[in-house]
MDTraj code that builds the backbone (N, CA, C; nanometers):
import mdtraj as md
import numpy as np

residues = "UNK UNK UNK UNK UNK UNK UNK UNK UNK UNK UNK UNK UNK UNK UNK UNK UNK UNK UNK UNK UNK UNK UNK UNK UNK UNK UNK UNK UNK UNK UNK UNK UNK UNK UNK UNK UNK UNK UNK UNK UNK UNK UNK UNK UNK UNK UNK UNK UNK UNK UNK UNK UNK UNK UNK UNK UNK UNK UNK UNK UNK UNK UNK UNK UNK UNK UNK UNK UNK UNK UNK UNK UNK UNK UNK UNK UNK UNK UNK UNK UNK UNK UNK UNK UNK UNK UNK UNK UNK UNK UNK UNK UNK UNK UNK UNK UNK UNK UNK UNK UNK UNK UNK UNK UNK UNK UNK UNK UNK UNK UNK UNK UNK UNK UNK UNK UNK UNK UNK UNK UNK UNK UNK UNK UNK UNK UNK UNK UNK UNK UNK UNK UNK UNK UNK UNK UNK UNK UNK UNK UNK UNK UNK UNK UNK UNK UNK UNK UNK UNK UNK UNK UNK UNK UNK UNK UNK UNK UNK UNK UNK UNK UNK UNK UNK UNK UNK UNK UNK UNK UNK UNK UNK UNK UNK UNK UNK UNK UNK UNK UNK UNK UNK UNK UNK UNK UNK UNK UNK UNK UNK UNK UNK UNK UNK UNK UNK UNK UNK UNK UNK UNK UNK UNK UNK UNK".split()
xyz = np.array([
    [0.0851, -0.1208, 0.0000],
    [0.0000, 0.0000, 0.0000],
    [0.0884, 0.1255, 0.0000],
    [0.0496, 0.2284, -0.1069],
    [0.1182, 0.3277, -0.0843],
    [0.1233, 0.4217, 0.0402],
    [0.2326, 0.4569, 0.0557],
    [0.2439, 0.6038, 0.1773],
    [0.1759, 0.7249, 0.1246],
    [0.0840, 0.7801, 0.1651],
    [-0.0009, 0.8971, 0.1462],
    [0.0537, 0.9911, 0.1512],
    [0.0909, 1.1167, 0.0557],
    [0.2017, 1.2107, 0.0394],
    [0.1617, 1.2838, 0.1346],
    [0.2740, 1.3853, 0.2051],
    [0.2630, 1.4503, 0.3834],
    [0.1694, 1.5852, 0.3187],
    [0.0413, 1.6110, 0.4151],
    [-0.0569, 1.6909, 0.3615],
    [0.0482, 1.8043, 0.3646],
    [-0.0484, 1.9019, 0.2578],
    [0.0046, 2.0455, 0.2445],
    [-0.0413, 2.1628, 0.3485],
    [0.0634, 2.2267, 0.3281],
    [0.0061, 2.3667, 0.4628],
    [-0.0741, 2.4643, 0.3992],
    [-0.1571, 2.5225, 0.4526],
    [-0.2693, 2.6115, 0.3967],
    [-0.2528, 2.7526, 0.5086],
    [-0.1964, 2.8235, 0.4851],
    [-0.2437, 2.9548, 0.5708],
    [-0.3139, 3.0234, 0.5972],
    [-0.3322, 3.0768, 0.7516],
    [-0.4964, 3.1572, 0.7617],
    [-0.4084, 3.2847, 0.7953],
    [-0.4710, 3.3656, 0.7716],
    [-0.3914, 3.5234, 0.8248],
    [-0.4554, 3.5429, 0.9751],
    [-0.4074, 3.5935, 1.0705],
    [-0.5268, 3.6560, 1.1962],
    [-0.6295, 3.7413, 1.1304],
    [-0.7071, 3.7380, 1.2639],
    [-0.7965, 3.8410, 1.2503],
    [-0.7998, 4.0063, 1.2051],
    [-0.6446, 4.0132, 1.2592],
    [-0.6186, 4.1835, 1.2565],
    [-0.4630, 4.1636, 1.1805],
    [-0.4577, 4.2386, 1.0794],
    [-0.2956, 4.2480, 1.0308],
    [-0.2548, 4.3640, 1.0252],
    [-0.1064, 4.4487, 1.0767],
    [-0.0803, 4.5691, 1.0666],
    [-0.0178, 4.5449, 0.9280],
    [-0.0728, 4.6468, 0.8218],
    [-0.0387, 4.5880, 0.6720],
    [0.1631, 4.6842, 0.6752],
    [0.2172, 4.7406, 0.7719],
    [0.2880, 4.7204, 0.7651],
    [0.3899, 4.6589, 0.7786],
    [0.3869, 4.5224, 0.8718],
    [0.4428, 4.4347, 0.8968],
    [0.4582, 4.3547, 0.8213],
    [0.3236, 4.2856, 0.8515],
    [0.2494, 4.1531, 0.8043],
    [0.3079, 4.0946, 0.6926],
    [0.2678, 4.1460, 0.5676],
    [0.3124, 4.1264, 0.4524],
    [0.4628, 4.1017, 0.4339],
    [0.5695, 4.1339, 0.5087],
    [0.6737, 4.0684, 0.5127],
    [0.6960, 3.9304, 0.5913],
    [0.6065, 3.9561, 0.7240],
    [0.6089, 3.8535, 0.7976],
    [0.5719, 3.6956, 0.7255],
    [0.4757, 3.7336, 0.6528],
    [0.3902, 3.5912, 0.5046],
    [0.5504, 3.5986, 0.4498],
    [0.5748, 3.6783, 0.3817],
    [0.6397, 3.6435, 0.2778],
    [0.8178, 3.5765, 0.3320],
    [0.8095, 3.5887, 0.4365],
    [0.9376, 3.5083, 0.5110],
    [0.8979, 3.3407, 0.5245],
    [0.7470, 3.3455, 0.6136],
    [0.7173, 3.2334, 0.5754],
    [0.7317, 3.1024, 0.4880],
    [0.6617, 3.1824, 0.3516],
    [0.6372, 3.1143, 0.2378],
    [0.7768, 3.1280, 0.1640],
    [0.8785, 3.1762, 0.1905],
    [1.0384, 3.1407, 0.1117],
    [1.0375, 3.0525, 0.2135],
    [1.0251, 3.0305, 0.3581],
    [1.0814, 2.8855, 0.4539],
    [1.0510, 2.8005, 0.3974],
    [0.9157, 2.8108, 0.4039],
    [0.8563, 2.6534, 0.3660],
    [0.7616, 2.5988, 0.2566],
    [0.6999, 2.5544, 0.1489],
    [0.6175, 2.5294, 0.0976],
    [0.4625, 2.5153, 0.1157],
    [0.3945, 2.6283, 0.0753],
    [0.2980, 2.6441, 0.1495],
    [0.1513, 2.5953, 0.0016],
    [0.0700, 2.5663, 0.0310],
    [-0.0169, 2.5712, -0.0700],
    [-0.1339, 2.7019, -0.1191],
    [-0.1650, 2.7603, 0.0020],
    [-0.2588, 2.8543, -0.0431],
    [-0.2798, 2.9452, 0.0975],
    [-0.3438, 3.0797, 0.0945],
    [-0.3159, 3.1751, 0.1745],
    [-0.4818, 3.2025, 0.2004],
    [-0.5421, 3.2111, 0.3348],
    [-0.6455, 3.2503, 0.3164],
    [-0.6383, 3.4076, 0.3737],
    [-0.6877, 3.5272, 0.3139],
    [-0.6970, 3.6117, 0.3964],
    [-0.8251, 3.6279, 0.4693],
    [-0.8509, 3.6004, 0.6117],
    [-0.9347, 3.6080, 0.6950],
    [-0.9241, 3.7282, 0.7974],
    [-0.9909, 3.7989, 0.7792],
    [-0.9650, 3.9561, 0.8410],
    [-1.1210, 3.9535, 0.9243],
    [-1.1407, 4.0072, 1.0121],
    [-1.2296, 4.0173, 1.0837],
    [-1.3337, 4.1122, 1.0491],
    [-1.2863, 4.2453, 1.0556],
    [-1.3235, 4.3745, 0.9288],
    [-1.4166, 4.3258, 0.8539],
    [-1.5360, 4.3997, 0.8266],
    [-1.5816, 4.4118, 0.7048],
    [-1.6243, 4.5255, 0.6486],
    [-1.4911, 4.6247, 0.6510],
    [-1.5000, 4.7417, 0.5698],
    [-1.4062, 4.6893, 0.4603],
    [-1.4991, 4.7143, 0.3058],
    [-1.4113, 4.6966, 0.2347],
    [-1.3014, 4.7419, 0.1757],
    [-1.2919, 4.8783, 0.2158],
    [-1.1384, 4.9478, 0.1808],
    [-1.0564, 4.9043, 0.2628],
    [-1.0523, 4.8519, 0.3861],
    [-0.9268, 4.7569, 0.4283],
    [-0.9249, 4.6225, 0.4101],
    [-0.9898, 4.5605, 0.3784],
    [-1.0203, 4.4458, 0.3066],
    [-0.9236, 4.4515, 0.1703],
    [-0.9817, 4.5613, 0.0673],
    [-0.8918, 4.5880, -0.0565],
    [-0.7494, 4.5666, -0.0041],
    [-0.7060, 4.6690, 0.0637],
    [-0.5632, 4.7141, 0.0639],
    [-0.4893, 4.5598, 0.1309],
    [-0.5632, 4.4932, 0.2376],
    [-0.4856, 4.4070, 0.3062],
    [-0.4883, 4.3208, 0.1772],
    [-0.6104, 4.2693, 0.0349],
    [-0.6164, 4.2079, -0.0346],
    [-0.4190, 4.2188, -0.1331],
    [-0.4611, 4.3123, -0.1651],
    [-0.3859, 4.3756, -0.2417],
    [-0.2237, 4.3806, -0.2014],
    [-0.2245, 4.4087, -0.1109],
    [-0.0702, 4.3533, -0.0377],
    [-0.0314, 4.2378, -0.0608],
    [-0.1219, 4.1350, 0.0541],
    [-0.0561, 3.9981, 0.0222],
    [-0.0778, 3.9415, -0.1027],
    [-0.1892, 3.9995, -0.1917],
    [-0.1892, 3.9532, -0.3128],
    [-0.0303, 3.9625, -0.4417],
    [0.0716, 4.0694, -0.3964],
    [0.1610, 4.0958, -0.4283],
    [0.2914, 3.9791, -0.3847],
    [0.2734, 3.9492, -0.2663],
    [0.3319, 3.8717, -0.1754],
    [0.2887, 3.7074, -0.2455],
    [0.2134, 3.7122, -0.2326],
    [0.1327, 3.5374, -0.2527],
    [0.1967, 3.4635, -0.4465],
    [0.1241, 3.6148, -0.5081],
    [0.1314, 3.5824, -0.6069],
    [0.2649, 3.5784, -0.7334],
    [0.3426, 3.6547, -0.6251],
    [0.4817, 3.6373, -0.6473],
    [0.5931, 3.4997, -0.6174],
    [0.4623, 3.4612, -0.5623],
    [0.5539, 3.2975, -0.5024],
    [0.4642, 3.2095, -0.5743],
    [0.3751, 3.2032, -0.7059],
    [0.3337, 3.1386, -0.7021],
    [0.2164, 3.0536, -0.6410],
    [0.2024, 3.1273, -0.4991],
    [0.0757, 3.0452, -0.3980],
    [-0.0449, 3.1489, -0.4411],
    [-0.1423, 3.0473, -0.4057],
    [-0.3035, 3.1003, -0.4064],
    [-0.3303, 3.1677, -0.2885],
    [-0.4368, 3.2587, -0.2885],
    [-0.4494, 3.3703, -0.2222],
    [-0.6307, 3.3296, -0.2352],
    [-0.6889, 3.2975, -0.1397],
    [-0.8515, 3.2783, -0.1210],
    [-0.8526, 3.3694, 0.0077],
    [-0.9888, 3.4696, 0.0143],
    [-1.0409, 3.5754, 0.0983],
    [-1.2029, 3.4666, 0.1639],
    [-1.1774, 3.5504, 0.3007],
    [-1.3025, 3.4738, 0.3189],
    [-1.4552, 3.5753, 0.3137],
    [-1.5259, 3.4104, 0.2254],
    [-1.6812, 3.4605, 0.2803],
    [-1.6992, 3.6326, 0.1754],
    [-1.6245, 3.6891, 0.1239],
    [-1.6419, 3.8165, 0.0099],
    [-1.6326, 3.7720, -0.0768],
    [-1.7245, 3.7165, -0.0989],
    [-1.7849, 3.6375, -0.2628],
    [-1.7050, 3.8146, -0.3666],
    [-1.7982, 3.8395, -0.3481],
    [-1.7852, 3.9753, -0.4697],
    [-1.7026, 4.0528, -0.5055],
    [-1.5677, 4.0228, -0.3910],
    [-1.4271, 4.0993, -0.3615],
    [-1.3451, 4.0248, -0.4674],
    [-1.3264, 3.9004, -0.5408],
    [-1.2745, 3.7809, -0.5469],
    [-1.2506, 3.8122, -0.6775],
    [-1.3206, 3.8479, -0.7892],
    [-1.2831, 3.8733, -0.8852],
    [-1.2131, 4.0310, -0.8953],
    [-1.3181, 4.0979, -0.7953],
    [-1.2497, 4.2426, -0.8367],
    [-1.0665, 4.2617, -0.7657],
    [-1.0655, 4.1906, -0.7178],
    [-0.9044, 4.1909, -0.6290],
    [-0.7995, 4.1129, -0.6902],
    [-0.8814, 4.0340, -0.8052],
    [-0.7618, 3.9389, -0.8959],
    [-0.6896, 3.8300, -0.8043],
    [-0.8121, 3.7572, -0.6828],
    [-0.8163, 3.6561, -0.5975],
    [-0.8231, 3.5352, -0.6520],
    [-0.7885, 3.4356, -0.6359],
    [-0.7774, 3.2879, -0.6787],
    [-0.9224, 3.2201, -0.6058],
    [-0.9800, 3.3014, -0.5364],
    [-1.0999, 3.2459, -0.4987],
    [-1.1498, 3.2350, -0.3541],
    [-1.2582, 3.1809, -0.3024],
    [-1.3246, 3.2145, -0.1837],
    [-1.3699, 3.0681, -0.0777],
    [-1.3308, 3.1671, 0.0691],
    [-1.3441, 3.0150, 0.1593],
    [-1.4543, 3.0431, 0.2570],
    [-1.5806, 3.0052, 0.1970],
    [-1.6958, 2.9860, 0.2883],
    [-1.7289, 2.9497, 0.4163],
    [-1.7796, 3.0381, 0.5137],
    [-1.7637, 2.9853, 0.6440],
    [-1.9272, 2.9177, 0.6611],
    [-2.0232, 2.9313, 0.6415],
    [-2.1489, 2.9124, 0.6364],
    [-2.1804, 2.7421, 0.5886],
    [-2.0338, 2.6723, 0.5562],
    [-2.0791, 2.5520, 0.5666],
    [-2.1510, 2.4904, 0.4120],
    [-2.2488, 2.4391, 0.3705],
    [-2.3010, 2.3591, 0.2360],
    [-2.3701, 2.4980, 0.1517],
    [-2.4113, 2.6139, 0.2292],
    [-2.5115, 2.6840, 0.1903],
    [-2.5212, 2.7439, 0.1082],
    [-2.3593, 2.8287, 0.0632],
    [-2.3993, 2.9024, -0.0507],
    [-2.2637, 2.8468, -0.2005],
    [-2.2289, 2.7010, -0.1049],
    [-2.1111, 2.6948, -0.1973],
    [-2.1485, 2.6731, -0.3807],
    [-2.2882, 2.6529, -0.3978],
    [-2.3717, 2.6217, -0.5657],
    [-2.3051, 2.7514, -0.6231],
    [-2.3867, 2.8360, -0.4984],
    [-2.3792, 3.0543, -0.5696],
    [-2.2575, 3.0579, -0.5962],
    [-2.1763, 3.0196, -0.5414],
    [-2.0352, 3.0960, -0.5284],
    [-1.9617, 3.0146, -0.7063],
    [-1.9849, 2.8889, -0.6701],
    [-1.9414, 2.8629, -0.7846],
    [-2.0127, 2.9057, -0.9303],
    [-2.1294, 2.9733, -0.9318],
    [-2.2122, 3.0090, -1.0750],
    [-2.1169, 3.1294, -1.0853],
    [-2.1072, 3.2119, -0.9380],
    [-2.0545, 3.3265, -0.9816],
    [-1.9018, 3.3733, -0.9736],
    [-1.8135, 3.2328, -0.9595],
    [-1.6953, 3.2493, -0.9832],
    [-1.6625, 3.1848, -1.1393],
    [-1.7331, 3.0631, -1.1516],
    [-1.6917, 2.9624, -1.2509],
    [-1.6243, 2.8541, -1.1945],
    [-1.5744, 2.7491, -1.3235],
    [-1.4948, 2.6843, -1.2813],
    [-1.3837, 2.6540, -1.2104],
    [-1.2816, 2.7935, -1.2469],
    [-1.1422, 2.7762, -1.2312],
    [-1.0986, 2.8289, -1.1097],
    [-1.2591, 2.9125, -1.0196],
    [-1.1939, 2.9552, -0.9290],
    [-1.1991, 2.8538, -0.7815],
    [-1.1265, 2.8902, -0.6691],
    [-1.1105, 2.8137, -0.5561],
    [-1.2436, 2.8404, -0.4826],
    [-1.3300, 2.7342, -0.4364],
    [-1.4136, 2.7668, -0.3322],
    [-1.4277, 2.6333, -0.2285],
    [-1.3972, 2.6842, -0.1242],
    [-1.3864, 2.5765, 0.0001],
    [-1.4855, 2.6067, 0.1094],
    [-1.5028, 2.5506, 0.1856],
    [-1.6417, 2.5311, 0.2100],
    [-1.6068, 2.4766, 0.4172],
    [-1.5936, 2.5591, 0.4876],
    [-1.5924, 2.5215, 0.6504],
    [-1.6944, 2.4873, 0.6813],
    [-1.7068, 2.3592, 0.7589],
    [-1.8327, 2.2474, 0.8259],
    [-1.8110, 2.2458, 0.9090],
    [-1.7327, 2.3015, 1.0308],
    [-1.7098, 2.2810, 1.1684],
    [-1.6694, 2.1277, 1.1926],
    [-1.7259, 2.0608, 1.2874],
    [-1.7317, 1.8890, 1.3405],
    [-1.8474, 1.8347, 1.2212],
    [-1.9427, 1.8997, 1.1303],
    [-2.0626, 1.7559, 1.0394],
    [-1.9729, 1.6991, 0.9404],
    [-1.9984, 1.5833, 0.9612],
    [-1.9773, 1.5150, 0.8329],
    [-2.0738, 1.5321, 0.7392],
    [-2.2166, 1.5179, 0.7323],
    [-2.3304, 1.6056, 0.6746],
    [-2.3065, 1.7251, 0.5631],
    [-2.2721, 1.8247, 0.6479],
    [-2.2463, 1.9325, 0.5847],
    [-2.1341, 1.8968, 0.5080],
    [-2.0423, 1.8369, 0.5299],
    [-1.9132, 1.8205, 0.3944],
    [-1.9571, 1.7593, 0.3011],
    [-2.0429, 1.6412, 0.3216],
    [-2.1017, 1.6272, 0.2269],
    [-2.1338, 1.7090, 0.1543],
    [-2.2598, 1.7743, 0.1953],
    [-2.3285, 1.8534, 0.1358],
    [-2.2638, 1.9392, 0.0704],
    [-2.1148, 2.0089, 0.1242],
    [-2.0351, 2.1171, 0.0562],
    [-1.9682, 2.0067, -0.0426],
    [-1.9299, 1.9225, -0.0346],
    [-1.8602, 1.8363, -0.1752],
    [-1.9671, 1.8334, -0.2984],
    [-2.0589, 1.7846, -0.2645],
    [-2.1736, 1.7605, -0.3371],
    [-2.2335, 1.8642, -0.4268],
    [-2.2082, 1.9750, -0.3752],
    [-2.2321, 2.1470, -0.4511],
    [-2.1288, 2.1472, -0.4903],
    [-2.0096, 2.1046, -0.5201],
    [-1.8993, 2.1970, -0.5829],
    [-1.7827, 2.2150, -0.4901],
    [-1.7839, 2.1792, -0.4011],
    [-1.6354, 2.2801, -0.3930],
    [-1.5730, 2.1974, -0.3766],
    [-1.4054, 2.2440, -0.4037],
    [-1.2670, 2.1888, -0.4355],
    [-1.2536, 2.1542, -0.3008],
    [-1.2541, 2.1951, -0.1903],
    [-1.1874, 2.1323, -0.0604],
    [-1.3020, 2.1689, 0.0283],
    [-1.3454, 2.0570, 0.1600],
    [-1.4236, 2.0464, 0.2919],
    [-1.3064, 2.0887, 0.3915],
    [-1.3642, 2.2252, 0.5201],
    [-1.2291, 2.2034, 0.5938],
    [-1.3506, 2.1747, 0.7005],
    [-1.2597, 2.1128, 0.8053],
    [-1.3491, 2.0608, 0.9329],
    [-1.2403, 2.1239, 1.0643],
    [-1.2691, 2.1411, 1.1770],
    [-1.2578, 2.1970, 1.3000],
    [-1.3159, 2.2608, 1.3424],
    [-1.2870, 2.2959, 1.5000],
    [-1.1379, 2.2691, 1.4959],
    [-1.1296, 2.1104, 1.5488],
    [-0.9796, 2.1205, 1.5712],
    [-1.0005, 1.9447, 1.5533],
    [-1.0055, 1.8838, 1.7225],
    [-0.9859, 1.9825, 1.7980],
    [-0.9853, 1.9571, 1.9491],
    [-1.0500, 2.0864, 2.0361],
    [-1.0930, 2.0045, 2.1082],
    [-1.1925, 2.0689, 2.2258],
    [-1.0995, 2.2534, 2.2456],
    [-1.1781, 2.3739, 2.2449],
    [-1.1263, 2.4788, 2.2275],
    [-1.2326, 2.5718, 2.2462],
    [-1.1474, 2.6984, 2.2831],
    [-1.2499, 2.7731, 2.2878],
    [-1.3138, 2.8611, 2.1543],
    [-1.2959, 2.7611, 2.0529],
    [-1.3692, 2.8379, 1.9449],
    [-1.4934, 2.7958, 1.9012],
    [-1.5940, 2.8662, 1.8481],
    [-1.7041, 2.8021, 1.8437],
    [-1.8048, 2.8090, 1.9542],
    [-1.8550, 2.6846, 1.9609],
    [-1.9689, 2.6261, 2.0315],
    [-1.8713, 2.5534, 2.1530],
    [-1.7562, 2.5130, 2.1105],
    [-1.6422, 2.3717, 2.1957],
    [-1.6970, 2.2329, 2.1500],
    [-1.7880, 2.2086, 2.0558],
    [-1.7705, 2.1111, 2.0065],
    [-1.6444, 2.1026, 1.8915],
    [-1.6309, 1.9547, 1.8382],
    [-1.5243, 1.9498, 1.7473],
    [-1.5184, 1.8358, 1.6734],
    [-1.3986, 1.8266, 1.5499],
    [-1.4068, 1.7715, 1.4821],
    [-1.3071, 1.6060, 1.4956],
    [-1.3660, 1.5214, 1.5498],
    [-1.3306, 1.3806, 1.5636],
    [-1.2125, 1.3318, 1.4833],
    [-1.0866, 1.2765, 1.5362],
    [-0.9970, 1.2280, 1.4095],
    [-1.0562, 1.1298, 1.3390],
    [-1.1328, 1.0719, 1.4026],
    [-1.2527, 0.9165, 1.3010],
    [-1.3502, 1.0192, 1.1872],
    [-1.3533, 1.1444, 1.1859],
    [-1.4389, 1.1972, 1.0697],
    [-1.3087, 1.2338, 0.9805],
    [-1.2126, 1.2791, 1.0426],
    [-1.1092, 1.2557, 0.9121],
    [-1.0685, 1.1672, 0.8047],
    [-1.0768, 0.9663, 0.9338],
    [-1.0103, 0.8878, 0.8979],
    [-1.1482, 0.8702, 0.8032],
    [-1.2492, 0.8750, 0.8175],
    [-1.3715, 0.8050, 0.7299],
    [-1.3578, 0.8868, 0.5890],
    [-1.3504, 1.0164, 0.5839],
    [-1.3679, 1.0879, 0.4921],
    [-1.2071, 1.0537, 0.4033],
    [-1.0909, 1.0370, 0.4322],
    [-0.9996, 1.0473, 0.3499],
    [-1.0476, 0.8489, 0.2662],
    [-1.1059, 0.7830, 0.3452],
    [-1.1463, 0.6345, 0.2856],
    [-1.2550, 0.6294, 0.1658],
    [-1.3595, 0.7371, 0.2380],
    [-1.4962, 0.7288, 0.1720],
    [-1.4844, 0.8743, 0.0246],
    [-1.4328, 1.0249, 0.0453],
    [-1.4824, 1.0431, 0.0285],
    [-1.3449, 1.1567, -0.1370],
    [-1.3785, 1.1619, -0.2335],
    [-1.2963, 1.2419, -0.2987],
    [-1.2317, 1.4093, -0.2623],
    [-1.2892, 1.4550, -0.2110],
    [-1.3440, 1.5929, -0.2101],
    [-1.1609, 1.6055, -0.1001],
    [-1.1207, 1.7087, -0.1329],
    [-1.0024, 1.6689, -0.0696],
    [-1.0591, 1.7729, 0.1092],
    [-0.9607, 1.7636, 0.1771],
    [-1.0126, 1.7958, 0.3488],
    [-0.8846, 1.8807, 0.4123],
    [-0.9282, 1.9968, 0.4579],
    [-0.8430, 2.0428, 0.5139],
    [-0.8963, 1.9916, 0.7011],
    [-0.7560, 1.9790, 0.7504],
    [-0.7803, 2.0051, 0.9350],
    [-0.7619, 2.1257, 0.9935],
    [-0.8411, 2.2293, 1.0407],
    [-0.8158, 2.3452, 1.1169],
    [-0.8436, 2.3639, 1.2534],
    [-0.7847, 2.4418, 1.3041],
    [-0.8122, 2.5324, 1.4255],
    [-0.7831, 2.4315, 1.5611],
    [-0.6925, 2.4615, 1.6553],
    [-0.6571, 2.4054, 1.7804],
    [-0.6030, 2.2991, 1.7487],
    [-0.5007, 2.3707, 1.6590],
    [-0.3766, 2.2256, 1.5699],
    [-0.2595, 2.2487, 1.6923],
    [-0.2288, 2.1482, 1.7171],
    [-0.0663, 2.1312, 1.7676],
    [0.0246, 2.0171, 1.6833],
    [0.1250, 1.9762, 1.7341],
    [0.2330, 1.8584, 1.6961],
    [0.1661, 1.7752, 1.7354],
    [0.0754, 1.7703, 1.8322],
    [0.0551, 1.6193, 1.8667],
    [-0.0736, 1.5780, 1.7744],
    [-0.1446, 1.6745, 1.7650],
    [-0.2529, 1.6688, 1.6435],
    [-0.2579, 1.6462, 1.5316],
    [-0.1125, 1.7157, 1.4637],
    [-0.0706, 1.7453, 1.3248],
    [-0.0481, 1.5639, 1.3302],
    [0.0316, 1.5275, 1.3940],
    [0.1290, 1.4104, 1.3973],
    [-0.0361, 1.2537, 1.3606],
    [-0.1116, 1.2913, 1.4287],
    [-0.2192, 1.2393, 1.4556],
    [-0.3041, 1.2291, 1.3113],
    [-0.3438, 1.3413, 1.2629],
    [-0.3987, 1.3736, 1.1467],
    [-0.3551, 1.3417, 1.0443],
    [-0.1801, 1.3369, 1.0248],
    [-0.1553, 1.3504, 0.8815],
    [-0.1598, 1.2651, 0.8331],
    [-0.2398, 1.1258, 0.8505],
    [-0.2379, 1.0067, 0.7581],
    [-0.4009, 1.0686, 0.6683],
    [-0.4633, 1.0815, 0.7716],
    [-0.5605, 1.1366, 0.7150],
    [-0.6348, 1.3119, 0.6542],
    [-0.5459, 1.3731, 0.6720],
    [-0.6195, 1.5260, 0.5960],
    [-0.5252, 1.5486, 0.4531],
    [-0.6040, 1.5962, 0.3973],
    [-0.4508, 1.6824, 0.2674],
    [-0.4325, 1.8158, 0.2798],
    [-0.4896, 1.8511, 0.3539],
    [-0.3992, 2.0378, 0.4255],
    [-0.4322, 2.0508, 0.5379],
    [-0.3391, 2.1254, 0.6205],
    [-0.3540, 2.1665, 0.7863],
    [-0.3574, 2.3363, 0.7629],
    [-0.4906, 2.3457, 0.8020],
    [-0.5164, 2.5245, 0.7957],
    [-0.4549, 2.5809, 0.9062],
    [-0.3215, 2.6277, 0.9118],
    [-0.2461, 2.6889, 1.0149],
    [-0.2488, 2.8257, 1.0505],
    [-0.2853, 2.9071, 1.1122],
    [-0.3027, 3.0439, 1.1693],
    [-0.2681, 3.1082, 1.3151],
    [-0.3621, 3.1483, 1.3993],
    [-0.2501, 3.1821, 1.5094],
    [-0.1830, 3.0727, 1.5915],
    [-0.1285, 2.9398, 1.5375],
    [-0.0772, 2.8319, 1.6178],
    [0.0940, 2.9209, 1.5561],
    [0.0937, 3.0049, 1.4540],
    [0.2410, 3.0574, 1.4554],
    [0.2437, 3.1826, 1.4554],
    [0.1157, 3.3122, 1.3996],
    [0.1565, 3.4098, 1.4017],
    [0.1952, 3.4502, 1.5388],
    [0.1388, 3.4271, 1.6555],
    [0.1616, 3.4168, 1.7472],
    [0.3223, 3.4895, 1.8133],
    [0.3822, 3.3663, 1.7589],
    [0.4754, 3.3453, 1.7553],
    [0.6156, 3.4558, 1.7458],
    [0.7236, 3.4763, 1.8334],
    [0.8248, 3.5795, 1.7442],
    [0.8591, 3.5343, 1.6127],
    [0.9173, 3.4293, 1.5249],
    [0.9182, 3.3704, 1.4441],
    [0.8811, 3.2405, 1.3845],
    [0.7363, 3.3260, 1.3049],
    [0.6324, 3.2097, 1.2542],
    [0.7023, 3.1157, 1.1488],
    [0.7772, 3.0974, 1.1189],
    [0.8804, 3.0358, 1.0091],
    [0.9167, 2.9222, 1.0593],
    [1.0316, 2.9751, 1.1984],
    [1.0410, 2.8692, 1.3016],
    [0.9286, 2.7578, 1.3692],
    [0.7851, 2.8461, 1.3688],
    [0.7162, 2.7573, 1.4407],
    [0.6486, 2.6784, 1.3451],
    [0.6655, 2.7245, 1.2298],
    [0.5703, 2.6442, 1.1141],
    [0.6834, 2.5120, 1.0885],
    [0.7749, 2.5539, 1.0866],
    [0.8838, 2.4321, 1.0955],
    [0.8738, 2.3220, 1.1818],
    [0.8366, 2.3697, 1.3165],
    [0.8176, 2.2781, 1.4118],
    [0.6804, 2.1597, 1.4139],
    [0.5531, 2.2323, 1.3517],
    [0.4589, 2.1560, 1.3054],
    [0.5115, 2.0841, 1.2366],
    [0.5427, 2.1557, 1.0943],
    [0.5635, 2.0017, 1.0008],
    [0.6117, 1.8757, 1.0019],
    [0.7478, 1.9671, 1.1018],
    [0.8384, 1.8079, 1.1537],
    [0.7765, 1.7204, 1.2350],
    [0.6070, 1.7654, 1.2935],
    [0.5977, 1.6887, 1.3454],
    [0.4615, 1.5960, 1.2589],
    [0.4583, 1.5945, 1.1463],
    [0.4150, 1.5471, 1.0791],
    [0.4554, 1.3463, 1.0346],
    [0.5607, 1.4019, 1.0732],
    [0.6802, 1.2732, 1.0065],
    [0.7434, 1.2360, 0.9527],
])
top = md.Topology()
chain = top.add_chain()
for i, resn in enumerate(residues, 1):
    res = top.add_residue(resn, chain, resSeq=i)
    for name in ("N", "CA", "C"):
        top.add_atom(name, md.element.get_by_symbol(name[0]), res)
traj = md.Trajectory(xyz[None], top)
């Protein structure tokens, strides 16, 4: 039986970015390590800082090659020259998003702990189900997402799966037979050097 290639890293931005930092801080990152795609998740929903934070790392991202998905601003996505959009609402609007992106663009689809709802978000369209977080936390409700809904879904189901939110080494280490991206965010910005700590996850991958 083959060895299942080591999932890819997916980045979440925080909630708040000082766009004078930040944008170097990513882009140190993503020369460390190989990253697959960038979500910008900003808390904000004024869209002139939305633009500008777009527009930064979009310089940053797209200079390396990586994808750049905004969340949940369906309508920002084309006008920002975005690779596409990561739904927090779960199965509901992932049909819309895809009529009004098309084919080629990215739309992923957050289910919290249902297996249900990933369904349901595979089943409409979208390129990736993310589920978390994956351990008891204070995000949310404090429910969460079971490593047995990972292991079932990487057996049963095409739709590829990201693991997010209240990731550690011992989690990552746990997961990676079963997810194909670990949505990583403040487990490094956190951090004095997120480079270093993103290093430390992976290795503990295996």
């Amino acid at each position: 039986m083959d060895t299942p290639e080591k999932p890819q890293i997916y980045l979440i931005t925080p909630p708040e970015i000082e766009l004078g930092t930040f944008p170097a801080r990513l882009a140190t990152v993503l020369d460390a390590h190989p990253v697959a795609c960038v979500r910008l998740a900003l808390s904000t929903r004024d869209e002139d800082r939305l633009a500008r934070a777009a527009d930064a790392l979009r310089d940053v991202t797209h200079a390396r090659d990586v994808a750049l998905v905004i969340s949940d601003h369906l309508l920002m996505v084309e006008r920002l020259g975005l690779d596409g959009v990561h739904l927090n609402d779960a199965a509901r609007t992932v049909r819309h998003a895809r009529k009004e992106l098309g084919e080629d663009a990215i739309v992923g689809s957050f289910c919290g702990p249902s297996k249900h709802e990933g369904m349901a978000a595979g089943e409409a369209g979208a390129d990736y189900v993310s589920f978390g977080p994956v351990q008891p936390s204070a995000l949310g409700d404090g429910s969460h997402a079971e490593t047995d809904l990972f292991q079932w879904w990487s057996e049963v189901i095409e739709v590829p799966v990201v693991a997010e939110g209240a990731l550690d080494a011992n989690m990552m280490r746990q997961l990676a037979p079963y997810t194909d991206f670990f949505g990583i965010g403040d487990e490094i910005w956190a951090a004095d050097d997120p480079a270093a700590a993103l290093g430390t996850l992976i290795a503990a991958m295996g």
